[in-house]
C-alpha positions in Angstrom: 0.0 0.0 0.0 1.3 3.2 -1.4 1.9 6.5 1.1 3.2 10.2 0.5 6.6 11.0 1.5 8.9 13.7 1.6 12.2 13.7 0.1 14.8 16.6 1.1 17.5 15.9 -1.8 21.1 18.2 -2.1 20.7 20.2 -5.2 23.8 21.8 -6.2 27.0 21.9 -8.0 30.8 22.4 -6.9 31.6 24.9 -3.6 27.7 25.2 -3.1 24.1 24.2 -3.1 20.9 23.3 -0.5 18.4 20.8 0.1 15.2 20.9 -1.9 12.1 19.3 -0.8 10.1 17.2 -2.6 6.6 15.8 -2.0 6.1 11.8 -3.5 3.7 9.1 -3.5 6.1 5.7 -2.5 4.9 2.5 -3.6 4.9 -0.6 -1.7 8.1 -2.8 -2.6 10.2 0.5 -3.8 13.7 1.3 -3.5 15.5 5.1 -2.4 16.5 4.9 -6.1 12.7 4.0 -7.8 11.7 7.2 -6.0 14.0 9.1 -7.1 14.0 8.0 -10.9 10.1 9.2 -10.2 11.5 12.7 -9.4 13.7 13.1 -11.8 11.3 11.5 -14.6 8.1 13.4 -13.1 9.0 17.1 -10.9 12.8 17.4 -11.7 14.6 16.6 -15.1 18.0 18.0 -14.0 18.3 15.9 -11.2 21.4 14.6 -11.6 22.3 10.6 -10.3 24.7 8.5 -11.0 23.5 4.5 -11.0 23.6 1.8 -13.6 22.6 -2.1 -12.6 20.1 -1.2 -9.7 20.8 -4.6 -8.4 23.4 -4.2 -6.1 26.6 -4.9 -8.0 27.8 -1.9 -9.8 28.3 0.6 -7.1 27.1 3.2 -8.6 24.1 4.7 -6.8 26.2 5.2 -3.8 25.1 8.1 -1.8 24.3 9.5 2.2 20.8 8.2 3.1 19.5 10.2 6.3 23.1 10.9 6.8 24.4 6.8 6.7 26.3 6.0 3.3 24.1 3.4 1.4 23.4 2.2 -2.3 19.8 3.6 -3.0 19.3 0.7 -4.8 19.4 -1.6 -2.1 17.8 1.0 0.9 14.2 0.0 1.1 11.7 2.7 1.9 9.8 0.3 4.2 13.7 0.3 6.3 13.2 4.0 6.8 10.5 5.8 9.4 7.7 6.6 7.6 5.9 10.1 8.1 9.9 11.6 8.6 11.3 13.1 5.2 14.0 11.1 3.5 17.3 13.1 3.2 19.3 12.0 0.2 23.2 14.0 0.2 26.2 12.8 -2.3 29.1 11.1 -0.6 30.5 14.1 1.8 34.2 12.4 1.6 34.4 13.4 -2.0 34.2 16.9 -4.3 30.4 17.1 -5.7 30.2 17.3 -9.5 26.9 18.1 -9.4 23.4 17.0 -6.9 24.2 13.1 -6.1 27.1 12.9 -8.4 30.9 13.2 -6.8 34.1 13.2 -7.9 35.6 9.4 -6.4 39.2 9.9 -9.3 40.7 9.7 -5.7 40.2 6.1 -5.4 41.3 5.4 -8.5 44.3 7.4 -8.3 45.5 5.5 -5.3 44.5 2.3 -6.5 47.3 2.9 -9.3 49.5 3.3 -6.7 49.6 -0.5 -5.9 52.0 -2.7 -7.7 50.1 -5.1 -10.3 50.2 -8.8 -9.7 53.5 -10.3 -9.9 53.7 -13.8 -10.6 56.5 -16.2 -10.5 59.2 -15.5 -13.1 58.8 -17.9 -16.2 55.8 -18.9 -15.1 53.5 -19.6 -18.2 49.8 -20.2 -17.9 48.2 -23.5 -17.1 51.2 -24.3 -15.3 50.3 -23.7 -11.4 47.1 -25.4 -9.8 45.6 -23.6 -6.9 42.9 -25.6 -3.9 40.6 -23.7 -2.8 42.2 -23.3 0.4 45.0 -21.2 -1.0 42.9 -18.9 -1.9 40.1 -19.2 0.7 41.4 -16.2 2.2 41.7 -13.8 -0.3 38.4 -14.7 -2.2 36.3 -12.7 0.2 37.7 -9.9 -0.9 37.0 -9.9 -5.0 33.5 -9.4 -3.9 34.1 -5.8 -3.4 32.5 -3.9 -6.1 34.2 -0.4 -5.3 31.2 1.2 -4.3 33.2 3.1 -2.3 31.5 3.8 1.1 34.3 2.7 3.0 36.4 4.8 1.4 33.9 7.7 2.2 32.7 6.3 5.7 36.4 6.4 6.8 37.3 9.0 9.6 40.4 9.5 8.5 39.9 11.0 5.2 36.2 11.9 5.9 37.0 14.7 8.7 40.7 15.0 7.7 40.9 15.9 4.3 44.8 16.5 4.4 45.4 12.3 4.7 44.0 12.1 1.5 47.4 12.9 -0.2 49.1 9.4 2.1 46.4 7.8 2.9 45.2 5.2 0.4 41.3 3.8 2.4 40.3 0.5 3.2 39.2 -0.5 -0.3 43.2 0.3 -1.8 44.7 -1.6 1.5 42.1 -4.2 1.2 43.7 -4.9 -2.7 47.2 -4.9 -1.3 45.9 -7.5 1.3 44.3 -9.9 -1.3 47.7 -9.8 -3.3 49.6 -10.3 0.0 48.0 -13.2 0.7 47.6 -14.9 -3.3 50.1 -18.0 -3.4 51.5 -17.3 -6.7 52.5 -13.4 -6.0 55.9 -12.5 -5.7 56.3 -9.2 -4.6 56.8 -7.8 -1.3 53.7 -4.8 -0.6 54.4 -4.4 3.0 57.0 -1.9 3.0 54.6 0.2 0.3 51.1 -0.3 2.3 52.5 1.4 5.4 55.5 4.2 3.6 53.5 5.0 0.3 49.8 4.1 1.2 49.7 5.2 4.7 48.1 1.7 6.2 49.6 3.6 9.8 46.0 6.2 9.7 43.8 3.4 10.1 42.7 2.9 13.5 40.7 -0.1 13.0 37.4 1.1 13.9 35.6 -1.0 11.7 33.1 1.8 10.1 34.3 0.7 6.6 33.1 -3.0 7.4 29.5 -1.6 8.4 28.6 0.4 5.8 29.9 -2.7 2.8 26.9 -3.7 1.1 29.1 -7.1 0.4 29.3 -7.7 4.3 33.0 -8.1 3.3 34.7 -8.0 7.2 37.7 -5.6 6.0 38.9 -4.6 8.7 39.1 -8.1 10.6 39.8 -9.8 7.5 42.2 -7.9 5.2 43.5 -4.5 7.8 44.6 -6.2 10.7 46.1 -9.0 9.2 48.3 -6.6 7.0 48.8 -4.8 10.0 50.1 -7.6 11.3 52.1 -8.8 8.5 54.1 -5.1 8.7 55.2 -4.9 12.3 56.6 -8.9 11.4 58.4 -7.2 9.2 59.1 -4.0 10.0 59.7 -4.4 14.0 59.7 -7.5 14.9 63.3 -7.0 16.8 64.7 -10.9 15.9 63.9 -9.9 11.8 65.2 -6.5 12.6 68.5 -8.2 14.2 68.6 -11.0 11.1 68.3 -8.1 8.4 71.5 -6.0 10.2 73.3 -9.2 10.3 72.7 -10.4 6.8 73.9 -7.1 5.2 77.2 -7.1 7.5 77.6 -10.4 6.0 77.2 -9.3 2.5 79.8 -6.3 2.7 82.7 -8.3 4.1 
């Protein structure tokens, strides 16, 4: 059974803008996103939102839903209190482009900044066999389908704009994690997720694993165990010892 609901939507473009109220009838069974297609088919034609599947695999139609970073195509009206208005903002960690639509290039920027996949030297293909228990671990974390709300839910570029320039997010560390843990990669990304890609900023709070819409546990899962993997390395005392030892060694 349908009801009338009012939607308060940012309308706006770069450096400034407000929240415009619309009045909507809501269907039962509808989505953030069908009611918003309705306004922009129906009151608004310049509305401007950024979505493509609608099924919850694309990412797209990320934005703030009554200030808690969702995909609108997977928020339910019937989740929200009815009778309250509906406030839909863009993604406050990144520059607005225009209404719903932000600039994320960030993420992608920093995502270049991790080293590709670097298999075994000679290696051709069809020659290594993988169980499923080697890569058990890092499966988990191809479901990510760079959405991006951890990236914007995350304190430490969210409030601190500044970290954005050495701090990569959780979805970039998460990426260095999955290679860190594939059997058949070669190269060494600990010293680059803590010097280049500032893995130090995150405080393991776990608001990137809350907001996932892929319930992928990233900060149990992929951020502590890198952690983990960089104070071996990096401070561990005994490895620090070994690695002074070993280049003595090698200049006598």
């Amino acid at each position: 059974m349908g009801h009338e609901a009012t939607f308060r939507i940012w309308r706006g473009g770069k450096g400034d803008g407000e929240l415009k109220d619309y009045t909507v009838e809501v269907n039962e069974g509808e989505v953030v996103l069908d009611v918003l297609h309705r306004i922009q088919a129906e009151q608004d034609n310049e509305l401007a939102i950024r979505w493509n599947c609608k099924a919850g695999k694309c990412g797209s139609c990320s934005a703030e839903v009554n200030g808690k970073p969702r995909l609108m195509c997977l928020t339910r009206m019937n989740s929200l209190p009815e009778g309250e208005p509906v406030t839909v903002t863009p993604l406050r960690t990144f520059p607005v482009i225009r209404d719903l639509v932000t600039d994320v290039s960030y993420n992608y920027e920093k995502a270049r900044e991790v080293p590709a996949f670097d298999p075994p030297a000679g290696l051709k293909p069809g020659e290594y066999r993988m169980q499923q228990e080697d890569v058990a671990r890092s499966q988990e974390f191809r479901k990510c389908i760079e959405c991006f709300l951890c990236q914007n839910t995350c304190h430490a570029i969210r409030d601190h704009e500044d970290n954005m320039t050495s701090f990569a997010g959780p979805r970039v560390l998460m990426r260095v994690a999955e290679l860190d843990m594939h059997p058949l990669d070669t190269l060494d990304r600990k010293g680059e997720a803590q010097d280049v890609l500032g893995l130090g900023y995150c405080n393991i709070t776990k608001c990137c694993t809350e907001v996932c819409p892929e319930h992928i546990k990233i900060t149990d899962n992929a951020l502590i165990p890198l952690k983990e993997r960089v104070v071996d390395t990096k401070y561990d005392p005994v490895r620090w010892l070994g690695s002074k030892i070993r280049v003595r060694k090698g200049d006598d």
